[in-house]
ZAPAMAR-294387 format. One record per residue (C-alpha): residue number from 1; residue in one letter; y, z, x. Coordinates in pm, 1 decimal, padded with zeros to 6 digits, always signed. Layout:
% ZAPAMAR-294387
+-----+---+----------+----------+----------+
!   k ! r !       yy !       zz !       xx !
+-----+---+----------+----------+----------+
! NUM ! a !        Y !        Z !        X !
...
+-----+---+----------+----------+----------+
//
This chain:
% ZAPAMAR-294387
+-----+---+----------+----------+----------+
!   k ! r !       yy !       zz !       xx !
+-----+---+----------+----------+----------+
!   1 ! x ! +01154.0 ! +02987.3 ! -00458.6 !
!   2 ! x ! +01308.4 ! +02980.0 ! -00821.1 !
!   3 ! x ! +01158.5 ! +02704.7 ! -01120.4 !
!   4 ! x ! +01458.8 ! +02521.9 ! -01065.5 !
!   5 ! x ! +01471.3 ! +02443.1 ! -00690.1 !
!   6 ! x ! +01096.6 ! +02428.5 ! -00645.8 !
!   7 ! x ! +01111.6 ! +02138.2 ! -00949.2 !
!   8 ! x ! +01413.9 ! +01998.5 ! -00774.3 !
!   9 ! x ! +01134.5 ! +01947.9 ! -00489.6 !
!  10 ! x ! +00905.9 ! +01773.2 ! -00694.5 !
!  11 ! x ! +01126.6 ! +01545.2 ! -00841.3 !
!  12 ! x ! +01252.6 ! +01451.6 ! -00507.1 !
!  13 ! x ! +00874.3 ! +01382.8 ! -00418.3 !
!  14 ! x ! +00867.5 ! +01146.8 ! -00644.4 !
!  15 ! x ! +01147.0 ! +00973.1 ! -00627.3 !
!  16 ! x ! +01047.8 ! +00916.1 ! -00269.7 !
!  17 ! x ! +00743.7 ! +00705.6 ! -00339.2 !
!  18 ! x ! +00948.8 ! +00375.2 ! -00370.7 !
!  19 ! x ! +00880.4 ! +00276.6 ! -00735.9 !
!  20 ! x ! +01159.5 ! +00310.7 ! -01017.3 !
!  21 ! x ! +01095.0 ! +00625.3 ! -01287.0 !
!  22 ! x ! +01147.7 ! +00604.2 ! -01651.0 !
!  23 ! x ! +01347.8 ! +00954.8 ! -01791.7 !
!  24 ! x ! +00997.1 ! +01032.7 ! -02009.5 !
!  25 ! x ! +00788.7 ! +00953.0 ! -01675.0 !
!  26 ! x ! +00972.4 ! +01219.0 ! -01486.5 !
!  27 ! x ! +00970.8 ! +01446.1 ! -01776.7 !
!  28 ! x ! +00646.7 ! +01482.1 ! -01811.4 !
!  29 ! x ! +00509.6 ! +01459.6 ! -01456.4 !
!  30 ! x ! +00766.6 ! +01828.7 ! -01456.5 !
!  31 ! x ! +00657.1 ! +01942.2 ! -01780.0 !
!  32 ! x ! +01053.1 ! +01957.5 ! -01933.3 !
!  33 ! x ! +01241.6 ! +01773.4 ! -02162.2 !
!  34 ! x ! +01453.8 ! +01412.7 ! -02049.8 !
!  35 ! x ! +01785.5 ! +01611.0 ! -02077.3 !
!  36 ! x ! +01688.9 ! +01871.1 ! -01826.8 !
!  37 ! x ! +01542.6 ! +01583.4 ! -01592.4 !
!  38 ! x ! +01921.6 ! +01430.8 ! -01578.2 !
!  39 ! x ! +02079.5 ! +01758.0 ! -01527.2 !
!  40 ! x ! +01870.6 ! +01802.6 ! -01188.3 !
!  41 ! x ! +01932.6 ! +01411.4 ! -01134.5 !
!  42 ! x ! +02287.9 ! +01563.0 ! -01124.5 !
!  43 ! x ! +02165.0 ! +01788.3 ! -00877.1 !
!  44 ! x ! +02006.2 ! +01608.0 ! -00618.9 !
!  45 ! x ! +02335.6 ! +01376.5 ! -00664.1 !
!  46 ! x ! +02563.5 ! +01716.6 ! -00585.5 !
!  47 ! x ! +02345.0 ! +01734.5 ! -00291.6 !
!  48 ! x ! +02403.6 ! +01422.1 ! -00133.8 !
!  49 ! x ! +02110.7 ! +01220.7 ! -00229.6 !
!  50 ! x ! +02190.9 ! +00876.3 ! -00359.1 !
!  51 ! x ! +01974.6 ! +00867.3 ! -00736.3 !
!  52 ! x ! +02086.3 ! +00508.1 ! -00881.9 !
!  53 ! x ! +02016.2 ! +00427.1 ! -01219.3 !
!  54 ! x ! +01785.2 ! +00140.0 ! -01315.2 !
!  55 ! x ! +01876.6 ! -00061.4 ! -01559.0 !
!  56 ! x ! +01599.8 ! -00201.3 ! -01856.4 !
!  57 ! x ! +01356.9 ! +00076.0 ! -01788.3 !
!  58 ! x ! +01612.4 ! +00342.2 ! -01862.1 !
!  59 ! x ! +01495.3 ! +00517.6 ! -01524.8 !
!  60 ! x ! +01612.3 ! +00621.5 ! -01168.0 !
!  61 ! x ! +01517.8 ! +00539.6 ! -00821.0 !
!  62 ! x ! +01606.4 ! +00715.8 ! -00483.1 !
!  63 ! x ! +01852.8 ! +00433.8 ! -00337.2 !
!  64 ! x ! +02013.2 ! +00406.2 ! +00004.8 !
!  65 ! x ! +02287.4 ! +00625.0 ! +00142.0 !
!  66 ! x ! +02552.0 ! +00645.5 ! +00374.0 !
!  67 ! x ! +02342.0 ! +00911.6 ! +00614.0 !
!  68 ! x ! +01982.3 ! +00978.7 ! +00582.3 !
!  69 ! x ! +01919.8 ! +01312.4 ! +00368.4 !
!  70 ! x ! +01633.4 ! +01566.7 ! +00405.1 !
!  71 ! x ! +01299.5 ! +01390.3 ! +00354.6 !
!  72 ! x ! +01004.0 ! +01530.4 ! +00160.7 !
!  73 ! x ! +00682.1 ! +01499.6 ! +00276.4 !
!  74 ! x ! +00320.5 ! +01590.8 ! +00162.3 !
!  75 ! x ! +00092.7 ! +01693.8 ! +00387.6 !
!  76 ! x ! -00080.5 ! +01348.7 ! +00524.7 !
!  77 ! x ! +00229.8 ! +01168.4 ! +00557.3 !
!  78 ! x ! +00317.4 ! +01425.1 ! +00775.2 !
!  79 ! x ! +00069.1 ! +01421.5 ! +01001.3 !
!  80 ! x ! +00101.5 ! +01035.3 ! +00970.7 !
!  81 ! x ! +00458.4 ! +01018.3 ! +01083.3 !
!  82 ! x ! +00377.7 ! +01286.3 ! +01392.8 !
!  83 ! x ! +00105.3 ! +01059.2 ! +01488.6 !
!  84 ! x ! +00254.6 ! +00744.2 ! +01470.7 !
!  85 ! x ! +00558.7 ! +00893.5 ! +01708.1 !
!  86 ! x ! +00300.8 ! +01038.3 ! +01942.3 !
!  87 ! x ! +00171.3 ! +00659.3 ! +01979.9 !
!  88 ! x ! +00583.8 ! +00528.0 ! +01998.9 !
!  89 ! x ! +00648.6 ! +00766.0 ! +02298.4 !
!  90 ! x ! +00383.9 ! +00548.2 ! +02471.2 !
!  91 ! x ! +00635.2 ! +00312.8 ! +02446.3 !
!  92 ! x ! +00556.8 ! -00059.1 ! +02418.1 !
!  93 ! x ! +00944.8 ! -00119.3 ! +02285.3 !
!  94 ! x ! +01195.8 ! -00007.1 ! +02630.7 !
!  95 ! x ! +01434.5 ! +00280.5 ! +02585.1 !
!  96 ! x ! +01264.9 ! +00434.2 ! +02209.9 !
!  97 ! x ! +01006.4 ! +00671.2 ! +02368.3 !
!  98 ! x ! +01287.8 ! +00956.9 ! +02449.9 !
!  99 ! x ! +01408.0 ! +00885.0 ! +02068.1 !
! 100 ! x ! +01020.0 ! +00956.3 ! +01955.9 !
! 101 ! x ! +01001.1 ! +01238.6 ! +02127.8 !
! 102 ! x ! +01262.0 ! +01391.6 ! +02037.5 !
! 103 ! x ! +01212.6 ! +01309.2 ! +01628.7 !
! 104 ! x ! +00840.4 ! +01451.8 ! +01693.5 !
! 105 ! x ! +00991.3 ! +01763.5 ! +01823.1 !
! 106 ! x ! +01197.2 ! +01801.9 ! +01562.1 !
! 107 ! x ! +00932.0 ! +01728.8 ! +01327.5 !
! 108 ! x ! +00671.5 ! +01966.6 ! +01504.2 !
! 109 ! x ! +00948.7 ! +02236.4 ! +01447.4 !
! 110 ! x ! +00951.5 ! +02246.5 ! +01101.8 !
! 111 ! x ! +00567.1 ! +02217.4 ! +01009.7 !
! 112 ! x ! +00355.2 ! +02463.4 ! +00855.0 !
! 113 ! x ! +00155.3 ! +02605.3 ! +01068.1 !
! 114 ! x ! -00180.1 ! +02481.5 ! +00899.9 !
! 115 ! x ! -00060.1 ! +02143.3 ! +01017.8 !
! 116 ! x ! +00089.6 ! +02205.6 ! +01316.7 !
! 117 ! x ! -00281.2 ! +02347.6 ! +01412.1 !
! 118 ! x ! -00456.7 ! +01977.5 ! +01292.8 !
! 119 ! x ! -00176.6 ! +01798.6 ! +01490.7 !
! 120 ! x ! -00233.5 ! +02038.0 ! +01796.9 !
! 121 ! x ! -00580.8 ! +01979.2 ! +01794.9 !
! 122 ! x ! -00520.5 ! +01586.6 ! +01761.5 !
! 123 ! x ! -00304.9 ! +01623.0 ! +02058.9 !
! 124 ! x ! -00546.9 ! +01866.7 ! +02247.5 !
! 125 ! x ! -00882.0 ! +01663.0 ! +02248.7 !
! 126 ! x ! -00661.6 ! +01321.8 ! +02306.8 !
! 127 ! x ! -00519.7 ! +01196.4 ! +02632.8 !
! 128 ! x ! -00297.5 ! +00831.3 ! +02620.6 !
! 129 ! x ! -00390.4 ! +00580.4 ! +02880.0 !
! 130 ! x ! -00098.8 ! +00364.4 ! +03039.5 !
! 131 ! x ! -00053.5 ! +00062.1 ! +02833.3 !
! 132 ! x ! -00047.8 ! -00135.6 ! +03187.4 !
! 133 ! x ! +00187.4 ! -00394.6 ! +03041.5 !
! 134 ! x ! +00566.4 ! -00443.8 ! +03019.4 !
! 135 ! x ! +00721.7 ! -00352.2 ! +02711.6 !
! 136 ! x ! +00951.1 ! -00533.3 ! +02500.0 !
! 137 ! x ! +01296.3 ! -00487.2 ! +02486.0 !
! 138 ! x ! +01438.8 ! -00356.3 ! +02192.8 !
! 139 ! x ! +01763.2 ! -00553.9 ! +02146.1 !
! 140 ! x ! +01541.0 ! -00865.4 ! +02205.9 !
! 141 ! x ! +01344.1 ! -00752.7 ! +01926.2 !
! 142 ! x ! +01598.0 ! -00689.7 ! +01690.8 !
! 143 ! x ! +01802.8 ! -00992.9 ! +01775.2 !
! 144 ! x ! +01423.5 ! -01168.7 ! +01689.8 !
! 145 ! x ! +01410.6 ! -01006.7 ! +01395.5 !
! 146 ! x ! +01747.5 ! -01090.3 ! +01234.4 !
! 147 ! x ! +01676.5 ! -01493.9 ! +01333.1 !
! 148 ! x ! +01384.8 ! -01451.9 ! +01118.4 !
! 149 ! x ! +01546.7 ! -01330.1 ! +00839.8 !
! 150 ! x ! +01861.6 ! -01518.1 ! +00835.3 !
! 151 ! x ! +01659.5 ! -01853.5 ! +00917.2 !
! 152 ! x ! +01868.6 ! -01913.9 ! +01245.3 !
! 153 ! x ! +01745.5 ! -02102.2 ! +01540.4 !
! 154 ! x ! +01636.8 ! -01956.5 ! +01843.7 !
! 155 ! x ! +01745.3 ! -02103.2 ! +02163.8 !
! 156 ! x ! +01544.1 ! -01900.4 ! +02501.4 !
! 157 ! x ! +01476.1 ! -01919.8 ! +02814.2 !
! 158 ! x ! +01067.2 ! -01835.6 ! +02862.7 !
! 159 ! x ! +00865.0 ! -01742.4 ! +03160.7 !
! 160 ! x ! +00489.0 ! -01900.1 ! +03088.9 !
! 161 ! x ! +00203.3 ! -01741.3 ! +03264.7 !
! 162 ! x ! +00202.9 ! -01917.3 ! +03535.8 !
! 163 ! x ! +00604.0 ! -01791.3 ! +03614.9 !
! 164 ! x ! +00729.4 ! -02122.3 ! +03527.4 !
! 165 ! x ! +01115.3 ! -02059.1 ! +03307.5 !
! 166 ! x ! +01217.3 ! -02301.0 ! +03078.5 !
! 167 ! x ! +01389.8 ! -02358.4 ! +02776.9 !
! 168 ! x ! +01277.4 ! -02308.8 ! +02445.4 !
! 169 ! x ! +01410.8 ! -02366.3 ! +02097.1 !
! 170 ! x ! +01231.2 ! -02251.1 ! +01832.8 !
! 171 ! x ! +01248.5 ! -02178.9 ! +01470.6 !
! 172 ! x ! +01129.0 ! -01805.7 ! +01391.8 !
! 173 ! x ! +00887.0 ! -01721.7 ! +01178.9 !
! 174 ! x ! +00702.2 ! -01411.2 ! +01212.6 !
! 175 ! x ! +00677.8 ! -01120.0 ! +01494.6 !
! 176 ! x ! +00354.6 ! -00970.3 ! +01567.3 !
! 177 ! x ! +00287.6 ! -00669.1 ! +01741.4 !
! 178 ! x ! -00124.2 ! -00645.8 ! +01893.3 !
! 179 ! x ! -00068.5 ! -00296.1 ! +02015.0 !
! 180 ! x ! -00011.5 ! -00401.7 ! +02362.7 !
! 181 ! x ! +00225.4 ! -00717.0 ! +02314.5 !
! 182 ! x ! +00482.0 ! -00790.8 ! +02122.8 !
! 183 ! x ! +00450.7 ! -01169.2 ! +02016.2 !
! 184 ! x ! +00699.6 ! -01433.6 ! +01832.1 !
! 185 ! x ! +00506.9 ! -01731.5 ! +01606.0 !
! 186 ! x ! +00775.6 ! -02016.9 ! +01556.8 !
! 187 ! x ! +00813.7 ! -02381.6 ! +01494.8 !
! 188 ! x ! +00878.9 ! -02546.1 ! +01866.0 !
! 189 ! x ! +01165.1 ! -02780.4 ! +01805.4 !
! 190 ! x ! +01102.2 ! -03019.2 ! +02081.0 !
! 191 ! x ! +00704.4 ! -02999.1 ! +02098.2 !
! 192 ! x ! +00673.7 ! -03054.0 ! +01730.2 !
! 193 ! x ! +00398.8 ! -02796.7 ! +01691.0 !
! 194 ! x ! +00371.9 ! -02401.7 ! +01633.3 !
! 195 ! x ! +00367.1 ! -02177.9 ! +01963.9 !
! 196 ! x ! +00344.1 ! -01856.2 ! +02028.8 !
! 197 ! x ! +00546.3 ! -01648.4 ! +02325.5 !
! 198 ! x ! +00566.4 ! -01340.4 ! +02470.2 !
! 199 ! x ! +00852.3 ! -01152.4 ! +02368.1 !
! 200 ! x ! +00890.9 ! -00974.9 ! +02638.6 !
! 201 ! x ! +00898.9 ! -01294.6 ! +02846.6 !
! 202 ! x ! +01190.3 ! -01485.6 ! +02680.4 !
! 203 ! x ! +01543.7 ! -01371.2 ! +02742.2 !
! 204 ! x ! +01734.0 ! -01555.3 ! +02429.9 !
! 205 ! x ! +02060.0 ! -01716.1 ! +02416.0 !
! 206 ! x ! +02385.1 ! -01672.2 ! +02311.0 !
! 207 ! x ! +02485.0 ! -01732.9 ! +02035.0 !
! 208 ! x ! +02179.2 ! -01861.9 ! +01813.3 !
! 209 ! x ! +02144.8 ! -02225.3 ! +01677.7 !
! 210 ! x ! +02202.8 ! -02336.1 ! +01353.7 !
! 211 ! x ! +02022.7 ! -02249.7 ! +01037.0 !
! 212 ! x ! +01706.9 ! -02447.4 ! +00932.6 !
! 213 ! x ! +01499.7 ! -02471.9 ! +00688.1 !
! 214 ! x ! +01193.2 ! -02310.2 ! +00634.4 !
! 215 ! x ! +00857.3 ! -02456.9 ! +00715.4 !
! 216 ! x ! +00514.4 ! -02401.6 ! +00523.6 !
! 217 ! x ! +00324.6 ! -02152.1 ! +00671.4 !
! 218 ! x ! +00081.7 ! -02229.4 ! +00989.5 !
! 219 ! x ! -00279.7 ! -02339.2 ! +00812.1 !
! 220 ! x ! -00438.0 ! -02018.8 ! +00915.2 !
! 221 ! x ! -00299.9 ! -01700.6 ! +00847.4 !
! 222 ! x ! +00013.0 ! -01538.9 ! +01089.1 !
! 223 ! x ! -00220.2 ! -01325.2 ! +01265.4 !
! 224 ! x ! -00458.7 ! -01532.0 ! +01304.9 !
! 225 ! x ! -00236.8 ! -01858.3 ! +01449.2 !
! 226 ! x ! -00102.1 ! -01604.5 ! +01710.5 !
! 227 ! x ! -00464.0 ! -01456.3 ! +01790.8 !
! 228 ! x ! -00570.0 ! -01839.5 ! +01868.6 !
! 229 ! x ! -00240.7 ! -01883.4 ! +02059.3 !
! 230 ! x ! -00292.3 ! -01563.8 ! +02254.9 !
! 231 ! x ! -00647.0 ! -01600.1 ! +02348.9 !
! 232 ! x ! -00772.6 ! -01965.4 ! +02378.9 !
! 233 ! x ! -00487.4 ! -02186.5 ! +02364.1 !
! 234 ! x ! -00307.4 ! -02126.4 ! +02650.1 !
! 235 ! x ! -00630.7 ! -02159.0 ! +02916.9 !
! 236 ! x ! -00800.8 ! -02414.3 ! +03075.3 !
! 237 ! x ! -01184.1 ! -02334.6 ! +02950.9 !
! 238 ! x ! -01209.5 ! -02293.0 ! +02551.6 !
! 239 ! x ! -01568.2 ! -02158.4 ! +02479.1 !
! 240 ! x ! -01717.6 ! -02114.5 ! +02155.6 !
! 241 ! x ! -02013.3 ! -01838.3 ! +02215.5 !
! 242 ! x ! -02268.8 ! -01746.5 ! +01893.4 !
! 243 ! x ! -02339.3 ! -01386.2 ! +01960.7 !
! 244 ! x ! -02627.7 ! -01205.2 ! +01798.3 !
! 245 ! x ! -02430.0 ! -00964.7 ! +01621.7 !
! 246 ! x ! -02199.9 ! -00855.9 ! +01295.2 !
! 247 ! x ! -01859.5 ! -00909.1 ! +01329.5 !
! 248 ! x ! -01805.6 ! -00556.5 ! +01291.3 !
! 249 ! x ! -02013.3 ! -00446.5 ! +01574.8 !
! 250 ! x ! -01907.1 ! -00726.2 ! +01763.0 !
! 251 ! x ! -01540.1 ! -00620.0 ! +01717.2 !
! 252 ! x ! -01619.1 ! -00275.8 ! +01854.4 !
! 253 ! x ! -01633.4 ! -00449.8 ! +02184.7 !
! 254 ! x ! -01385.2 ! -00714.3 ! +02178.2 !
! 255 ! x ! -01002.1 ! -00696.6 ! +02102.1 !
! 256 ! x ! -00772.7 ! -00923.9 ! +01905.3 !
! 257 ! x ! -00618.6 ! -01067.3 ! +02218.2 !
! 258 ! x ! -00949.9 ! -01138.9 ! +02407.8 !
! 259 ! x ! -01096.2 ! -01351.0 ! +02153.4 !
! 260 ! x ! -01112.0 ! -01457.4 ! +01793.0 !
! 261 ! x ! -01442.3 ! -01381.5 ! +01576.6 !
! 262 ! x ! -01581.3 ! -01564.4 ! +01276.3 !
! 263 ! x ! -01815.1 ! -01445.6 ! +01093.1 !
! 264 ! x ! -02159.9 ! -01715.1 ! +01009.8 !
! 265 ! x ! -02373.2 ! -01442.4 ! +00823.7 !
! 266 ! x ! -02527.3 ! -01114.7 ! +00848.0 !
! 267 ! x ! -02658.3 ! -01091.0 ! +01143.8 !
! 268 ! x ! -02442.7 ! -01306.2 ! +01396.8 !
! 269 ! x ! -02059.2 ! -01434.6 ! +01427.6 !
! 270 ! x ! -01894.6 ! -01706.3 ! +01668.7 !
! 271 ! x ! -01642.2 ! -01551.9 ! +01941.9 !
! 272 ! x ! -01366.0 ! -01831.1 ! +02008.2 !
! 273 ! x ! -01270.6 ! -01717.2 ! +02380.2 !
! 274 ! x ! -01092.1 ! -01878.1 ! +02712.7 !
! 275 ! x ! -01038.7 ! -01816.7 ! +03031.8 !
! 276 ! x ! -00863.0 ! -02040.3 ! +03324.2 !
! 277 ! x ! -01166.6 ! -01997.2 ! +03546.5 !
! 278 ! x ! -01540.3 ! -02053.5 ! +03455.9 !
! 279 ! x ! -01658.1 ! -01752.6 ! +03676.5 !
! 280 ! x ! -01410.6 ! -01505.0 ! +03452.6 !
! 281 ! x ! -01511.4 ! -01657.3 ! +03167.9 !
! 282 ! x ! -01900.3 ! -01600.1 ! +03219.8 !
! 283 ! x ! -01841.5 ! -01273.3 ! +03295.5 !
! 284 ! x ! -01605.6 ! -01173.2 ! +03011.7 !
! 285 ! x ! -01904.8 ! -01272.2 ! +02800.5 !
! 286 ! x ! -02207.1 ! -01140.5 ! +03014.5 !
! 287 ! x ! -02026.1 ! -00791.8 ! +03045.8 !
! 288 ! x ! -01986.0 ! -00762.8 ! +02647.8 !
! 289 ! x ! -02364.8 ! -00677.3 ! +02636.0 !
! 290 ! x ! -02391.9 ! -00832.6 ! +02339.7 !
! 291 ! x ! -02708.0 ! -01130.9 ! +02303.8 !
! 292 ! x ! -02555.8 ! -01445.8 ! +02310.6 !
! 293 ! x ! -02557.5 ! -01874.4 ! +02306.4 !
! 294 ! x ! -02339.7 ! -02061.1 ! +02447.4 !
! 295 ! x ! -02254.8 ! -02326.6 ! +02183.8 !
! 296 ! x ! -01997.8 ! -02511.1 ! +02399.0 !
! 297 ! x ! -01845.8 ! -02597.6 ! +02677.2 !
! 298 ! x ! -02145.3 ! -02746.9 ! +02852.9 !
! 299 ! x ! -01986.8 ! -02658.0 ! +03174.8 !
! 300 ! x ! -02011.7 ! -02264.2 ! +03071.5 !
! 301 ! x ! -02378.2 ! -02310.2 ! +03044.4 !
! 302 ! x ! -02439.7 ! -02515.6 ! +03356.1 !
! 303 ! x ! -02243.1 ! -02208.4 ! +03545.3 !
! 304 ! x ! -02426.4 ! -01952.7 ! +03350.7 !
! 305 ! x ! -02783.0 ! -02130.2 ! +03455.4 !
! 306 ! x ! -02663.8 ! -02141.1 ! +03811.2 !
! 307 ! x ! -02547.1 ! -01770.8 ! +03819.0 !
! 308 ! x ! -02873.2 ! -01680.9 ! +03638.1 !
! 309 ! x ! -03096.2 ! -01924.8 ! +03959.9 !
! 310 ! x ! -02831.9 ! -01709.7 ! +04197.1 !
! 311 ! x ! -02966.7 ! -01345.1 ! +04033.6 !
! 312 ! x ! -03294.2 ! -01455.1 ! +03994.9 !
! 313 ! x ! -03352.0 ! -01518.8 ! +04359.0 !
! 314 ! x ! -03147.3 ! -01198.8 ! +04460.4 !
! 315 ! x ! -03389.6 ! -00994.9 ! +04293.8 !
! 316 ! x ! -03662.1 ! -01137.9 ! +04475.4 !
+-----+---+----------+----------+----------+
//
């Protein structure tokens, strides 16, 4: 490869890293003079990628074009893109994990080899369980999405757990994605309150409502207002259990969508969990094999002392 196109290469790198690049920057991250960093500026322009000036720093920065050019990648973000694909042909979006594939293919074509072995022997020693759950549709994402950003109301139809449909409309604020759900946090417009929904339970309608304006954000962070909707809001038992643990090791155990954990000190946390049926709850908790204390409801700890009589005598 000659000076010129391997510097070409470079400078491409880092034009790539989404930050603007004074002349004298780029100059002497190549080790040349400003005029020679503008005549391969030219270059890249000649070969179709779109450089735009940025004004008051006297620099450039790799803009958007009209059709995606050749990308440049180091070695980890590489392996990072192959990856993430890998986990996209799983699929929890309908209709993108034949797309994945294929880009991974494509991607897995062109690697060295010295990657192509670490991604090989990622894919080798790993085997991807079912998710088990129905994925999200990707139109209904999008369509989520753009309400969102353009601040329009979202009128739905929604089927709750219990396969009750109704209407919804809702003011958009923020997707979330839990790795098995897709979820939508919004302002409910006729309950007065934050909810969270399913997204792949609401079908919305056409065409949106009107524009509104934007609320302040829940009191707890985005995450953490859908993790409470998602895992103790919408049952009929709400327990709060202190469990002899760190959060870290406690989170080993316990997802984001089975419970919420808050850390007291360092040694112990509180898991906020619920359940629509004492039994499953007690045994959501028992099986975590984690030492615990029920702090509340008192009806989880007058079924966990009965259960406890029931083994007792079993054993004898």
């Amino acid at each position: 490869m000659s000076n010129t196109a391997g510097r070409l290469l470079r400078l491409l790198s880092l034009l790539q890293t989404s930050r603007a690049w004074s002349g004298g920057e780029l100059a002497a991250r190549l080790d040349v003079d400003v005029r020679t960093v503008r005549r391969d500026i030219e270059k890249l322009r000649d070969l179709g990628y779109p450089v735009d000036a940025v004004p008051g720093v006297a620099g450039y920065r790799l803009g958007a074009g009209a059709q995606l050019p050749p990308l440049l990648l180091d070695d980890d973000e590489a392996i990072a893109v192959a990856l993430g694909l890998s986990v996209a042909a799983a699929g929890t979006i309908t209709g993108i994990e034949e797309s994945s594939r294929r880009a991974l293919g494509k991607l897995e074509q062109v690697l060295p080899s010295r990657l192509r072995h670490r991604l090989t022997t990622v894919h080798g020693a790993t085997v991807t369980l079912p998710a088990g759950t129905t994925p999200a549709d990707p139109a209904v994402v999008t369509a989520i999405a753009t309400a969102v950003r353009d601040r329009l109301r979202l009128r739905f139809d929604y089927t709750t757990h219990d396969g009750i449909v109704g209407r919804r409309e809702t003011d958009p604020h923020k997707l979330v994605h839990t790795g098995r759900h897709w979820y939508l946090l919004g302002w409910d417009t006729d309950r007065d309150a934050w909810r969270t929904y399913r997204v792949d339970r609401l079908v919305p309608r056409i065409p949106t409502g009107p524009r509104f304006t934007a609320r302040e954000a829940p009191d707890v962070d985005t995450a953490g207002r859908v993790a409470h909707g998602i895992t103790t809001a919408p049952y009929r038992y709400r327990a709060r259990v202190l469990l002899y643990a760190t959060s870290t090791q406690a989170a080993e155990r316990i997802s984001p969508t089975s419970g919420i954990l808050e850390t007291v000190d360092e040694r112990t946390c509180v898991l906020v969990t619920g359940a629509h049926d004492l039994a499953e709850l007690a045994a959501h908790i028992v099986l975590l094999g984690i030492p615990f204390r029920v702090l509340e409801p008192p009806t989880l700890v007058e079924h966990l002392t009965a259960l406890a009589e029931r083994i007792t005598a079993a054993l004898g």
